[in-house]
C-alpha positions as CSV (number, residue, x, y, z in Angstrom):
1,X,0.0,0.0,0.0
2,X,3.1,2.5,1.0
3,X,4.4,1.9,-2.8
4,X,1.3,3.0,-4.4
5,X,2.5,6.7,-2.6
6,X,6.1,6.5,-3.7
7,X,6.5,7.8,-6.9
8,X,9.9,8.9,-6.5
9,X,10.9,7.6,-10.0
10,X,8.0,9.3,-11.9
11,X,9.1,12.7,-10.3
12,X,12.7,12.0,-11.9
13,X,11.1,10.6,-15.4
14,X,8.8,14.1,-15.1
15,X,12.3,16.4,-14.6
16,X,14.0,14.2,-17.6
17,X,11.7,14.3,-19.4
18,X,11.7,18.3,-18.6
19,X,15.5,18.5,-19.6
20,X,15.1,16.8,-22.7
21,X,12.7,19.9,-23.8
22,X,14.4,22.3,-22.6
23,X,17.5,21.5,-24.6
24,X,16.0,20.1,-27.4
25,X,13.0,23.4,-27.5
26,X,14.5,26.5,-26.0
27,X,12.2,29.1,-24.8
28,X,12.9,30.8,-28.0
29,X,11.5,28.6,-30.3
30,X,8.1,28.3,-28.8
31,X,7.3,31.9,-29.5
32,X,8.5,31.5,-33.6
33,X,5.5,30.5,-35.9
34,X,7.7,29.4,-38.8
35,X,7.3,26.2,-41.0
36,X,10.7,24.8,-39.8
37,X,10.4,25.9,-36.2
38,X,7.1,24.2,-36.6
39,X,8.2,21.1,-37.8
40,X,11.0,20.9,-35.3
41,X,8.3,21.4,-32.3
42,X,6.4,18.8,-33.8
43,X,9.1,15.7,-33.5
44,X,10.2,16.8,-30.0
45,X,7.0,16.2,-29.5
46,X,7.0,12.8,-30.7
47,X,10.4,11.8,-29.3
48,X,8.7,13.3,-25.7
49,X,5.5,11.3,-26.6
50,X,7.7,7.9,-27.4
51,X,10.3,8.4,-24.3
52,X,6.6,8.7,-22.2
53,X,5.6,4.8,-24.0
54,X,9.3,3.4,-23.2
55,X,8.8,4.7,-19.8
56,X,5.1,3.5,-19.0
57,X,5.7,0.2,-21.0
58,X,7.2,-1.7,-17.7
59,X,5.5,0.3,-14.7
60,X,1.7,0.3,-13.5
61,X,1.4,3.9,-12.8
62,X,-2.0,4.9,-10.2
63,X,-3.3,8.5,-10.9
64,X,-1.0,9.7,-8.0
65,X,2.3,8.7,-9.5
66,X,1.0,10.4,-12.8
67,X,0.3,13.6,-11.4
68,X,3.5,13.4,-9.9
69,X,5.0,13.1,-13.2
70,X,2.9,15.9,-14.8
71,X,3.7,18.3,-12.2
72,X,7.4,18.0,-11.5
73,X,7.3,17.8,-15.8
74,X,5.0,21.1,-15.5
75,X,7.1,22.6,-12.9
76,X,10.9,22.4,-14.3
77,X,9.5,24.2,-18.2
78,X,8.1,27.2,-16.0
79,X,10.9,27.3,-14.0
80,X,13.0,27.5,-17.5
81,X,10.6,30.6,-18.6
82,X,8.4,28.8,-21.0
83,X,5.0,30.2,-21.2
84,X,2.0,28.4,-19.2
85,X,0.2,27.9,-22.3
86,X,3.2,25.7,-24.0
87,X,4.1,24.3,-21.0
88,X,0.2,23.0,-20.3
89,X,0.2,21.6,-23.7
90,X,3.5,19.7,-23.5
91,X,2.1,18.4,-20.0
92,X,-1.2,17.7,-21.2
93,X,0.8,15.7,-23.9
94,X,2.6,13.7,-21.6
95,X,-0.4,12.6,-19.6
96,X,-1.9,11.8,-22.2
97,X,0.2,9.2,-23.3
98,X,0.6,7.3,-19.8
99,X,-3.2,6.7,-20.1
């Protein structure tokens, strides 16, 4: 019952996962609205979306430990200065793929 609590390793996966966008998407190309920025945004996305599978694919993860996730995720992009809109979406997009 204690382990359904400890979700220790989602909060790391979350700030990983956090790190990845933040070198991979500085701040400065969220704000661009150009094709190639665009298309660049688009397959971090994916690559975030497909580390999120890998992750999930071996772990049974309650509602707790995926809020966990979400927020220390959530947490470290606003932190970096990305705006609360971007940094909902990427989140939203990482819950969404744990399920």
């Amino acid at each position: 019952m204690f382990n359904w609590f400890n979700a220790k390793e989602e909060k790391e996966f979350g700030l990983q996962l956090a790190e990845f966008v933040i070198k991979e998407m500085p701040v400065e190309i969220t704000k661009k609205k150009q094709d190639k920025t665009v298309l660049k945004r688009h397959k971090i996305m994916q690559q975030l979306a497909l580390k999120v599978v890998e992750f999930k694919k071996d772990r049974r993860l309650n509602v707790y430990k995926k809020a966990q996730l979400g927020n220390s995720f959530k947490w470290r992009l606003m932190e970096e200065s990305f705006d609360a809109v971007v940094a909902s979406e990427l989140t939203n997009l990482v819950i969404k793929e744990l399920g």
